[in-house]
N, CA, C and O atoms as CSV, one atom per row, in Angstrom:
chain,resi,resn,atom,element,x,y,z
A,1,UNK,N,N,0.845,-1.167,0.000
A,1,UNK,CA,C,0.000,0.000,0.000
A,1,UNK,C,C,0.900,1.243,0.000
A,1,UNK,O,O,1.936,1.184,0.662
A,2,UNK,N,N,0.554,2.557,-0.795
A,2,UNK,CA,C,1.708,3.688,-0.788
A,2,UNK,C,C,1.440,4.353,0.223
A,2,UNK,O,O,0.363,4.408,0.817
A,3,UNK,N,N,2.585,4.977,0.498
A,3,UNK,CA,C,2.591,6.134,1.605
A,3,UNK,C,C,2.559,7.504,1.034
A,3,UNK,O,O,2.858,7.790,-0.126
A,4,UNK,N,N,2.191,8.276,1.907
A,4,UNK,CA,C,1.867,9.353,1.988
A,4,UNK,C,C,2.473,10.647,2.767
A,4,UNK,O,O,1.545,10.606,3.575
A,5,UNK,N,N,3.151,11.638,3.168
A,5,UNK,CA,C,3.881,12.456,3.837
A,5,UNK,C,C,2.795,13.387,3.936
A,5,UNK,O,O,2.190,13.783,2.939
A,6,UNK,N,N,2.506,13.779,5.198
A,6,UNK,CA,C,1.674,14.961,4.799
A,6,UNK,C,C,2.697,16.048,6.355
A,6,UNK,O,O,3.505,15.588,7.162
A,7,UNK,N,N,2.201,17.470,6.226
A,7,UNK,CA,C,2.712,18.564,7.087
A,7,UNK,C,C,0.997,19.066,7.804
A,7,UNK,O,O,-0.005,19.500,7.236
A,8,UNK,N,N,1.328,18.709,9.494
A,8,UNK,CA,C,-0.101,19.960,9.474
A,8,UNK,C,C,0.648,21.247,10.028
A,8,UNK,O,O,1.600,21.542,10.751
A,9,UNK,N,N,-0.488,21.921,9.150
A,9,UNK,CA,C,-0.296,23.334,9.210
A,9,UNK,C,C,-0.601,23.985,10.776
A,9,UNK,O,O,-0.023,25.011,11.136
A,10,UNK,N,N,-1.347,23.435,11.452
A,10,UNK,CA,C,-1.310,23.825,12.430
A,10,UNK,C,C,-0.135,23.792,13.677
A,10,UNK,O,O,0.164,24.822,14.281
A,11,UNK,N,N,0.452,22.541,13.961
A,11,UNK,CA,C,1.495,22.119,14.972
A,11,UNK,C,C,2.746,22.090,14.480
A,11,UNK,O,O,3.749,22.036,15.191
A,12,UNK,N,N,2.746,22.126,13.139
A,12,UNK,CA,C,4.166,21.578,12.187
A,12,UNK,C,C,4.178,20.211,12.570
A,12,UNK,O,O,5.026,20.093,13.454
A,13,UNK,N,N,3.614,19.078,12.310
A,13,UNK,CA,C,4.226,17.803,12.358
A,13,UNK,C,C,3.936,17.419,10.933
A,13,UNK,O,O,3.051,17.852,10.195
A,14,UNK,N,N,4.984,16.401,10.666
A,14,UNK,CA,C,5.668,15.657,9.552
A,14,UNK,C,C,5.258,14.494,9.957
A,14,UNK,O,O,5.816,14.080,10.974
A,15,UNK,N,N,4.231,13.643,9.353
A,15,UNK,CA,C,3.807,12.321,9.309
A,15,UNK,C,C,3.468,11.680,8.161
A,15,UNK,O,O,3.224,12.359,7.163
A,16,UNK,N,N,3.390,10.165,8.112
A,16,UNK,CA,C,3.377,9.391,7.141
A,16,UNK,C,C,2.111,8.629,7.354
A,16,UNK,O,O,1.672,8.316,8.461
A,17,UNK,N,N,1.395,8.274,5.855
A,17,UNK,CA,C,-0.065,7.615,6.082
A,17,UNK,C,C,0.098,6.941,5.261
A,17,UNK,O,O,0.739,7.512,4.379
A,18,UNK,N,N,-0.300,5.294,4.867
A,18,UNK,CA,C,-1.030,4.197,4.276
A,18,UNK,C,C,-1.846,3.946,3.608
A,18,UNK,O,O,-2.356,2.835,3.758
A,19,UNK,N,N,-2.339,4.797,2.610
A,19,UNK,CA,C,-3.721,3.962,2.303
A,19,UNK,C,C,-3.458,3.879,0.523
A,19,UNK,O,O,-2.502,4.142,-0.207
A,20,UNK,N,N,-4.980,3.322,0.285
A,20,UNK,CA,C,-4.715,2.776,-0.952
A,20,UNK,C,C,-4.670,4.176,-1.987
A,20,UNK,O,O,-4.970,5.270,-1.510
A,21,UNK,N,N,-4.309,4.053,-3.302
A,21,UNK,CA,C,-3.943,5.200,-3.925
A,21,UNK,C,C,-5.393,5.662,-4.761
A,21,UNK,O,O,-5.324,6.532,-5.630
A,22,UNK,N,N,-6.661,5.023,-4.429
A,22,UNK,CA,C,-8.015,6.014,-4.358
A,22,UNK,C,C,-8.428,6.503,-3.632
A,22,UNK,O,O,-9.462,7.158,-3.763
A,23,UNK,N,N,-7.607,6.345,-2.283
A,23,UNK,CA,C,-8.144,7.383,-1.165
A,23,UNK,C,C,-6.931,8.513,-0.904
A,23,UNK,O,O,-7.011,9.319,0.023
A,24,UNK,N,N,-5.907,8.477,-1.745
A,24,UNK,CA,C,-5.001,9.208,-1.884
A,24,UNK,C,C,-4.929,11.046,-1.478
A,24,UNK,O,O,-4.094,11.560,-0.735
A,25,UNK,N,N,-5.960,11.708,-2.148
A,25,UNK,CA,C,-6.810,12.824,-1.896
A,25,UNK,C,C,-7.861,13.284,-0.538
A,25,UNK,O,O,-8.565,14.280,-0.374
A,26,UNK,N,N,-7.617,12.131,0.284
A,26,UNK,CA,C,-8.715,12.208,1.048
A,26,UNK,C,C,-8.587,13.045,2.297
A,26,UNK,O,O,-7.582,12.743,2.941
A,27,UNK,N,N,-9.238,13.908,2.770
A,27,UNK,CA,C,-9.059,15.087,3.952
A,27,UNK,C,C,-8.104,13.738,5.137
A,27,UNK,O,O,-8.307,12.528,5.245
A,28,UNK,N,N,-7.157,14.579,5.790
A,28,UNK,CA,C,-6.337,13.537,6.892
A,28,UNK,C,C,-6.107,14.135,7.397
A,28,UNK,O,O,-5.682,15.167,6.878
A,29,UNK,N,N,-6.205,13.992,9.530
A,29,UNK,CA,C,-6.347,13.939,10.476
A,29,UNK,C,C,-4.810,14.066,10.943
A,29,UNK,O,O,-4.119,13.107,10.600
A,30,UNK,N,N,-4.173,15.052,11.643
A,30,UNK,CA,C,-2.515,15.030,11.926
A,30,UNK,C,C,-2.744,13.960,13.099
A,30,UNK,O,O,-3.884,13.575,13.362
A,31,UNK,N,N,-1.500,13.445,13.869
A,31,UNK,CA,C,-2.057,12.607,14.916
A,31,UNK,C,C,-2.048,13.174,16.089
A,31,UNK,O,O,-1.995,12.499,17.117
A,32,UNK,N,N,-2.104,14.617,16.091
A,32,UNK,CA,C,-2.847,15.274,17.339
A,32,UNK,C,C,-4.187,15.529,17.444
A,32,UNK,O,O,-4.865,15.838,18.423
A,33,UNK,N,N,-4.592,15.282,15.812
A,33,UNK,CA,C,-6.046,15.640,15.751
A,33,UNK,C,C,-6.191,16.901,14.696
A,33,UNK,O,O,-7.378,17.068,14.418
A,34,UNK,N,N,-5.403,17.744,14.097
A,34,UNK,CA,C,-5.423,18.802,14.030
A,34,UNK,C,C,-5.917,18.322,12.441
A,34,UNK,O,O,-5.535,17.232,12.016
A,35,UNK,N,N,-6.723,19.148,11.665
A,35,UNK,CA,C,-7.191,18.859,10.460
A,35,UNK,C,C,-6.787,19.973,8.970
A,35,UNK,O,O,-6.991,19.875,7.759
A,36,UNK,N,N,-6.281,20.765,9.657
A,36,UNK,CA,C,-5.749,21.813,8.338
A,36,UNK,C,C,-4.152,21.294,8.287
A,36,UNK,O,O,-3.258,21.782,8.978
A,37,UNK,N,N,-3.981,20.178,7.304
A,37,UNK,CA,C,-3.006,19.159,6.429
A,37,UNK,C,C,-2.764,19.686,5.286
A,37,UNK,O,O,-3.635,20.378,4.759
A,38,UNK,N,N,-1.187,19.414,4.482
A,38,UNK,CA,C,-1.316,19.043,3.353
A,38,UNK,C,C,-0.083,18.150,3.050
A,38,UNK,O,O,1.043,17.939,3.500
A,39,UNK,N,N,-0.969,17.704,1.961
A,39,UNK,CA,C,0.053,16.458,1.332
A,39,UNK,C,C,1.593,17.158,0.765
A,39,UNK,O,O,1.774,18.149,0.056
A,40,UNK,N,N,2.304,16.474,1.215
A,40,UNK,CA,C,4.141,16.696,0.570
A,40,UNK,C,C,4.064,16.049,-0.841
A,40,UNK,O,O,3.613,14.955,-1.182
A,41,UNK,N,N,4.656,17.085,-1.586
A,41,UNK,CA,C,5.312,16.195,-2.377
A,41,UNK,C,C,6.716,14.949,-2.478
A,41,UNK,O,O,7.828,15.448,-2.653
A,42,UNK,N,N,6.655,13.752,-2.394
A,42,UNK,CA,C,7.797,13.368,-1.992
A,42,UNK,C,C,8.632,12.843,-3.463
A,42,UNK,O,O,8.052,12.647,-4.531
A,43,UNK,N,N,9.777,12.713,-3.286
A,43,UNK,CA,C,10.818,12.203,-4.340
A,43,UNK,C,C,11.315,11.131,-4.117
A,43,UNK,O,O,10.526,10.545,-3.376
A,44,UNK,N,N,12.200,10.486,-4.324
A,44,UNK,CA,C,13.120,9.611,-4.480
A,44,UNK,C,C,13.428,8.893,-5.167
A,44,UNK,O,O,12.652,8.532,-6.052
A,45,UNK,N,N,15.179,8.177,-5.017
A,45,UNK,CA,C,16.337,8.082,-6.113
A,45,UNK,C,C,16.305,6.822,-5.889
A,45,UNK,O,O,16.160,6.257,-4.805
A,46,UNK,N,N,16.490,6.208,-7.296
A,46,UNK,CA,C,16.977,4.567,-7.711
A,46,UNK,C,C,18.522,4.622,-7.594
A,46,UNK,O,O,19.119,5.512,-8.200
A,47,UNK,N,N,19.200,3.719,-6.847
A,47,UNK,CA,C,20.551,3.713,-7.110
A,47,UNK,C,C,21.157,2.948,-8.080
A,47,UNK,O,O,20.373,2.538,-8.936
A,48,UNK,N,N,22.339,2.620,-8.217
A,48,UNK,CA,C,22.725,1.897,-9.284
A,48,UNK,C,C,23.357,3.073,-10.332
A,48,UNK,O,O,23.566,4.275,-10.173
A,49,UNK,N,N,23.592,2.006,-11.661
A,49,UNK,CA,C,23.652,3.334,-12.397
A,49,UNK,C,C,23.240,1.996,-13.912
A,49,UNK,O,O,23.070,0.778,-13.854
A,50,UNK,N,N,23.214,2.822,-14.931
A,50,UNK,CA,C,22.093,2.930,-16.076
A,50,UNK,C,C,23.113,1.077,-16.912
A,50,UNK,O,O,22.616,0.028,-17.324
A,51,UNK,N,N,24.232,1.422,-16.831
A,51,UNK,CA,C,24.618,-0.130,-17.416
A,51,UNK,C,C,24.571,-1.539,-16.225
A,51,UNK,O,O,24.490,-2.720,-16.564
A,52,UNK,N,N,24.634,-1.103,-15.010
A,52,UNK,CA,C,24.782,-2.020,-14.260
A,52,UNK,C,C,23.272,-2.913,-14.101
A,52,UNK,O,O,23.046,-4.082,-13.790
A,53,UNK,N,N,22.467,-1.868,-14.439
A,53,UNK,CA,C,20.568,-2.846,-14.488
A,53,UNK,C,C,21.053,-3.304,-16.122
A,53,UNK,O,O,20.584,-4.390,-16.462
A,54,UNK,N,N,21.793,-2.718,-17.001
A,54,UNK,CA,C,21.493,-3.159,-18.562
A,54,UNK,C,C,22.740,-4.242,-18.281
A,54,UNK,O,O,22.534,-4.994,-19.233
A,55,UNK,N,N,23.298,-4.515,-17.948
A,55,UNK,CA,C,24.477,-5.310,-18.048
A,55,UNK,C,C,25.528,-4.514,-19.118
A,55,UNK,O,O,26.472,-5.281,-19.301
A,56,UNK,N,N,25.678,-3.529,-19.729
A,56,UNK,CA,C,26.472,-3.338,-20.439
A,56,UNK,C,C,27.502,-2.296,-19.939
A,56,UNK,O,O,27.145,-1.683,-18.933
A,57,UNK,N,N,29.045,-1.893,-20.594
A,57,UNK,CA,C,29.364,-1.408,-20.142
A,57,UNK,C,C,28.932,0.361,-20.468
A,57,UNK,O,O,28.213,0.671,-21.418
A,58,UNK,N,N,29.384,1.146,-19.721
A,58,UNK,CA,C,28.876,2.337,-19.824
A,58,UNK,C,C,29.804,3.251,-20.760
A,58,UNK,O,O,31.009,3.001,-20.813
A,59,UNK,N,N,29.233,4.346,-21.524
A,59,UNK,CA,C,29.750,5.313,-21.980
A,59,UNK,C,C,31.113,5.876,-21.371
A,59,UNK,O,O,30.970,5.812,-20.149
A,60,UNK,N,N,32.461,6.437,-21.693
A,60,UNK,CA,C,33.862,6.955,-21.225
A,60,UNK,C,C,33.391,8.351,-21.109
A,60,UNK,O,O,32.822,8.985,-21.998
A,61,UNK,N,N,33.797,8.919,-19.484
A,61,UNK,CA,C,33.220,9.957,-19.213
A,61,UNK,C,C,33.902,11.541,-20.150
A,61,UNK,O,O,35.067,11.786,-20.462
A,62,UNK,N,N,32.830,12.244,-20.348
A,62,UNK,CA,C,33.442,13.559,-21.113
A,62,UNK,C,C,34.062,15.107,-20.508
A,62,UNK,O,O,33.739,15.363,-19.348
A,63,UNK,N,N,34.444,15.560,-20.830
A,63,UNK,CA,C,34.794,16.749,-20.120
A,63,UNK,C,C,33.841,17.874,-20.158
A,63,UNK,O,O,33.085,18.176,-21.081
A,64,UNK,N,N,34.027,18.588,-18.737
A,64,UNK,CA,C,33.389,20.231,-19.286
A,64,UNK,C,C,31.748,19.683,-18.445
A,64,UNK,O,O,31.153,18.641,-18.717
A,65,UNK,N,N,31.467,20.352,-17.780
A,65,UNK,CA,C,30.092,20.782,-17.145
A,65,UNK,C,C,29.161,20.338,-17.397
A,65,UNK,O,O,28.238,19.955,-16.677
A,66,UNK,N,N,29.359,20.334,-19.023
A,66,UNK,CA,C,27.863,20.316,-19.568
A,66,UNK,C,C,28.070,18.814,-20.268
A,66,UNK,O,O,27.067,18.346,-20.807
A,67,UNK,N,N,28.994,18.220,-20.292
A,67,UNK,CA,C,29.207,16.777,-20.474
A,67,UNK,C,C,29.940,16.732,-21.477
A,67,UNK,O,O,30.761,15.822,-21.592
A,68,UNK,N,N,29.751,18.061,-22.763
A,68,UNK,CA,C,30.460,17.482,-24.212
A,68,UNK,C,C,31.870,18.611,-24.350
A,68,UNK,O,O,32.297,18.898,-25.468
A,69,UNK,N,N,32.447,19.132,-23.197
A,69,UNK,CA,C,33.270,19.651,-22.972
A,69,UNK,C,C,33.377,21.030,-24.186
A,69,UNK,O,O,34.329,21.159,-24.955
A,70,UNK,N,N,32.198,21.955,-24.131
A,70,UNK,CA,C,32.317,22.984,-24.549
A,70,UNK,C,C,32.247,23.812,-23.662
A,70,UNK,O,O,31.838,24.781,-24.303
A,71,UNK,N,N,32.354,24.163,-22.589
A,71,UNK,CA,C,32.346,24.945,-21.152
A,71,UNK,C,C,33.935,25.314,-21.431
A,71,UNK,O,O,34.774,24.479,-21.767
A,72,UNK,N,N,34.203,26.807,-21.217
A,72,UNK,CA,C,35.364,27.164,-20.919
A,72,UNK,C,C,36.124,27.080,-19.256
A,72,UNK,O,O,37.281,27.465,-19.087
C-alpha cells in the first residue's frame, strides 16, 4: 500500500499515512487531531547506475560541465 507524507499546518508535524492510492486525496487527520493538512510532495532516487541494471558497459566519461566539454 503507498505512503503518503503529509505537514499539518497547524502544529508543524511531519507524518506518514497508508492507504490505498483512491483514497489518496482524502481530507487527513494530523495525529494530534489537528485537520488543516497538506500532502508533501515526496521524491526519491533509484541507485545503481544505467549499465549495471542493462548489463552493459557504460559510456567513457566527457569533459566540461555540460558533459560534451564545450564549457570554458
Amino acid at each position: 500500500m503507498p505512503r503518503y507524507d503529509y505537514r499539518c499546518r497547524t502544529c508543524g508535524d511531519t507524518f506518514e499515512v497508508s492507504r490505498s492510492m483512491s483514497d489518496s486525496s482524502a481530507d487527513t487527520l494530523c495525529p494530534v487531531g489537528h485537520d488543516d493538512t497538506v500532502k508533501l510532495l515526496t521524491t526519491f532516487g533509484v541507485g545503481g547506475s544505467a549499465s549495471a541494471q542493462r548489463g552493459t558497459q557504460s559510456a567513457p566519461p566527457s569533459g566540461g560541465c555540460c558533459g560534451g566539454g564545450c564549457c570554458s
